[in-house]
C-alpha positions in Angstrom: -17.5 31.7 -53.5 -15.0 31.6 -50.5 -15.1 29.4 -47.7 -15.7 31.1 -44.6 -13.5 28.8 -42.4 -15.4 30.2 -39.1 -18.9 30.0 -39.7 -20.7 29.2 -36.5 -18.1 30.0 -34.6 -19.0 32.2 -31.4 -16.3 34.6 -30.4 -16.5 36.9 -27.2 -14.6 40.1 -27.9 -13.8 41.9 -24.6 -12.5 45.8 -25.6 -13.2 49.2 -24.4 -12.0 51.6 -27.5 -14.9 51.9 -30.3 -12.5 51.8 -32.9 -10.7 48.3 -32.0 -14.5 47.0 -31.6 -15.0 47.5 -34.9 -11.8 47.1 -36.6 -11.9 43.5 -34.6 -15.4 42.7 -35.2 -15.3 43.4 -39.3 -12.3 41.5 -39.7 -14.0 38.0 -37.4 -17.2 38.3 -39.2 -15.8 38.3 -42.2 -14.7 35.1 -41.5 -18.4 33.8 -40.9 -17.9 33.8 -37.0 -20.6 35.3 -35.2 -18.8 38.1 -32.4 -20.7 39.4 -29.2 -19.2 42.4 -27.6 -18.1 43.6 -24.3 -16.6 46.8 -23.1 -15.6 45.3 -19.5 -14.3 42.2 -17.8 -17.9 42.2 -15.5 -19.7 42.2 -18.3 -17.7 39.3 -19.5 -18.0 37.1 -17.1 -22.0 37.8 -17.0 -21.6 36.4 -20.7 -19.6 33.3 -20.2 -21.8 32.6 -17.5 -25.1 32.4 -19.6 -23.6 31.3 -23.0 -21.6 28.9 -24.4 -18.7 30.6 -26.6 -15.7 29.0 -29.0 -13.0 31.9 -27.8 -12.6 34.8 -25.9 -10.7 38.1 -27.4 -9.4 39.9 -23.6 -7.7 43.7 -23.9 -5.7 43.9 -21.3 -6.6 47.4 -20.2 -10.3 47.6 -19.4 -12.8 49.6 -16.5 -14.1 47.2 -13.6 -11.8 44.5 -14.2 -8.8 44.6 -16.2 -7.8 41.5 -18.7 -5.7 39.2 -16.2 -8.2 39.8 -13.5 -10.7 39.1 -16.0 -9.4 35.8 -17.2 -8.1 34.6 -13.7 -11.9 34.7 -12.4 -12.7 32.6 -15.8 -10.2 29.9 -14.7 -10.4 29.3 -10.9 -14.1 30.7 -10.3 -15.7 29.6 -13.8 -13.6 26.7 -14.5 -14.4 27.2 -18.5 -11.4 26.1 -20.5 -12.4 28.3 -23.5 -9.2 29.8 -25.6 -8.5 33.1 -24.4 -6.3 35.5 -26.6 -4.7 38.8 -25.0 -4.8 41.7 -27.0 -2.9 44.8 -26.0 -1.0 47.9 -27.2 1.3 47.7 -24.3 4.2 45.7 -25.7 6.9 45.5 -23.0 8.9 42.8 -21.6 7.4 40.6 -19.6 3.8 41.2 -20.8 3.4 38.0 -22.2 4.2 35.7 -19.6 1.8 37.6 -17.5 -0.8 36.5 -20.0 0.5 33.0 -19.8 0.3 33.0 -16.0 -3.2 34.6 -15.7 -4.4 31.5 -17.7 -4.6 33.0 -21.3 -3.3 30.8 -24.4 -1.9 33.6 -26.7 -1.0 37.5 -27.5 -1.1 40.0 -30.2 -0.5 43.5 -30.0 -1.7 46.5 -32.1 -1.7 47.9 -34.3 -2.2 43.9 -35.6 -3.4 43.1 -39.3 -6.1 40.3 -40.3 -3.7 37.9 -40.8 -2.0 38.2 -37.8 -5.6 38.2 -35.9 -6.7 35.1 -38.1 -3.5 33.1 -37.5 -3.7 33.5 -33.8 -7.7 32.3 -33.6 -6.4 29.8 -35.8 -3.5 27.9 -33.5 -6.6 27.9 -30.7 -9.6 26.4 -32.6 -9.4 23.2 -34.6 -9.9 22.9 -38.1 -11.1 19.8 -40.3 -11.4 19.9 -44.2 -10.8 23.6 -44.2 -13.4 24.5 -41.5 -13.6 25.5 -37.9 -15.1 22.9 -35.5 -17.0 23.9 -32.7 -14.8 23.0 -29.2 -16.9 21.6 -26.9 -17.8 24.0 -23.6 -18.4 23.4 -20.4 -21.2 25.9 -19.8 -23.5 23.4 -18.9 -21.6 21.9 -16.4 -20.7 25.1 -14.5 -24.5 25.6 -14.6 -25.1 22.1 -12.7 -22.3 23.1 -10.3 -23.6 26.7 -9.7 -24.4 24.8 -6.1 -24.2 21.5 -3.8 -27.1 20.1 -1.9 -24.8 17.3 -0.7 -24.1 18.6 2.5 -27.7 19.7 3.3 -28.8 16.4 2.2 -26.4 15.0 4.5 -27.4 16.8 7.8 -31.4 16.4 6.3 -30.7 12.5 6.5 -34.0 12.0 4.0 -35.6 14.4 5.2 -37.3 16.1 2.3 -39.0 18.6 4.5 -36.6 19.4 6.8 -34.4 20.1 3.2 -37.2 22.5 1.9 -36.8 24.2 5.1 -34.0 24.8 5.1 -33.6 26.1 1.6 -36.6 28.4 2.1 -34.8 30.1 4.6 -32.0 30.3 2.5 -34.4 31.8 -0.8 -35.6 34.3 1.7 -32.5 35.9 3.4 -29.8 35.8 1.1 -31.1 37.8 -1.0 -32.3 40.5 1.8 -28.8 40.3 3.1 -27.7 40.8 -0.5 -29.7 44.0 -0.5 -28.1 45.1 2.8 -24.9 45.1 1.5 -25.1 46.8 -1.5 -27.0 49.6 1.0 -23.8 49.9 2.9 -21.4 49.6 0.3 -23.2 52.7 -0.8 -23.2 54.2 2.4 -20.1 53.6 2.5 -20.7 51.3 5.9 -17.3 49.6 6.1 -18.3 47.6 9.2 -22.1 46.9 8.0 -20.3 45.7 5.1 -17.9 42.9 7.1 -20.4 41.8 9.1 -23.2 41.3 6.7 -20.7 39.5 4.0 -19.7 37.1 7.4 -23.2 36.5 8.1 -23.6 35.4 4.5 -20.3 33.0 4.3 -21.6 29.8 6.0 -24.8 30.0 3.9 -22.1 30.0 1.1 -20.3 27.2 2.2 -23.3 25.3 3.2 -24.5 25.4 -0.3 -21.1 25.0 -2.0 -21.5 27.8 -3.9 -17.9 27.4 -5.2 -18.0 30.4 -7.4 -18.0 32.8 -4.4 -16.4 31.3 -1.7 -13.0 33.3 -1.9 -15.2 36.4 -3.0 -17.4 36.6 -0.3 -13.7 36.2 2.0 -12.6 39.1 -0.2 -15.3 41.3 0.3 -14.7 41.0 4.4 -11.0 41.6 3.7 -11.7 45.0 1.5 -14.0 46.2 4.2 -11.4 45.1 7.5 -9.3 47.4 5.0 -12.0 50.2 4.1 -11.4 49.9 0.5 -14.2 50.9 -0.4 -13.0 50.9 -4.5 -14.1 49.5 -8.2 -12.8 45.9 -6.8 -15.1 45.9 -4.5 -18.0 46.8 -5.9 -17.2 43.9 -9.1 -17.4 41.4 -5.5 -20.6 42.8 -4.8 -22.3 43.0 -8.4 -21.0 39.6 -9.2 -22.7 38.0 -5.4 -25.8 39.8 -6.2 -26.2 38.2 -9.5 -25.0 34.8 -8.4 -27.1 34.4 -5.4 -29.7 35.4 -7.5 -29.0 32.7 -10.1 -28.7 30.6 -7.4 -32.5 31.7 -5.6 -34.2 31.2 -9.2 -32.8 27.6 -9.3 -33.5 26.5 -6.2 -37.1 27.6 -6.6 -37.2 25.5 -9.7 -35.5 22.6 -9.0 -36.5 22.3 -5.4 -39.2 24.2 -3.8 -41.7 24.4 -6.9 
């Protein structure tokens, strides 16, 4: 019997077209590698958020977020250092600095053949005696960093119940406000939108909720500009679910 060089390995494989799916996926299990599908860069990121992975597969052309939007918001809002490979049937000059700027470590284009996939997963994940090894993620430390108490902490000076307080008020109105927004993004409520994301900011910032501090700026810069498109509506998804994140932990960690 074979070896299969990638068993255990956990790819992430990020394409809209049925066919590629499965043309991709048959080819990486093959290999022993366990794949987990996603259609769009949103759905993505809600991945790499939750689970740790050994490599990312990005098309380039995908709904809600595209692949260099996509793989940006894994490198300055994520921080996660995983190898991510572009794939795309677009092969014109240029393309592939574009994924090398946007923070992705290589590029095929299609048609490709299982070598030519294989290969390229191979010059990203290291090998010993014949077999992949697992890369080490930082899932868990973006998970500690989801948010800061420091500065609370700091204006609390010790104390614990004037922290609680405060964080109660927090657990309560964000996500309310959260609510509001997405009820004027649908009403299409450009200034309910501003005004709601710039009530929301310093609670942000006060929390060091790194993740969305330049999207919660974004969102008051797409409403000032009533664009009222699929960008903004990715800012909007992607605060709801964070803040929420951010709600449940607190509640663990701090007020249970």
């Amino acid at each position: 019997m074979s070896l299969r060089p990638l068993t255990n390995i956990a790819i992430l494989l990020v394409e809209d077209n049925e066919m590629n799916t499965l043309l991709a996926s048959a080819i990486i299990q093959g290999t022993g590698a366990n794949v987990t599908e996603a259609d769009n860069g949103m759905d993505a990121i809600q991945l790499l958020r939750s689970r740790s992975f050994d490599l990312v597969l990005m098309d380039l052309h995908l709904p809600v977020m595209d692949g260099f939007e996509t793989t940006r918001y894994i490198r300055n809002n994520l921080s996660i250092a995983i190898p991510i490979i572009a794939i795309t049937a677009n092969v014109v000059n240029g393309e592939e600095n574009k994924c090398i700027e946007a923070g992705m470590n290589g590029f095929i284009s299609k048609p490709y053949t299982e070598k030519v996939l294989l290969d390229k997963i191979a010059t990203c994940i290291p090998f010993k005696n014949g077999m992949a090894e697992r890369m080490v993620t930082e899932t868990a430390a973006v998970s500690s960093a989801l948010y800061s108490l420091s500065f609370l902490e700091d204006i609390s000076k010790g104390n614990r119940k004037m922290l609680q307080q405060m964080i109660l008020v927090f657990v309560e109105q964000a996500p309310a406000a959260v609510n509001q927004l997405k009820a004027a993004y649908n009403n299409h409520n450009f200034s309910e939108i501003y005004s709601i994301a710039h009530r929301i900011k310093p609670d942000i910032d006060n929390l060091n909720i790194v993740s969305l501090k330049d999207d919660i700026r974004q969102i008051e810069v797409f409403a000032e500009q009533k664009q009222n498109g699929a960008a903004l509506k990715t800012l909007i998804v992607n605060l709801d679910d964070t803040i929420s994140q951010v709600v449940r932990a607190l509640k663990e960690n701090i007020l249970s």
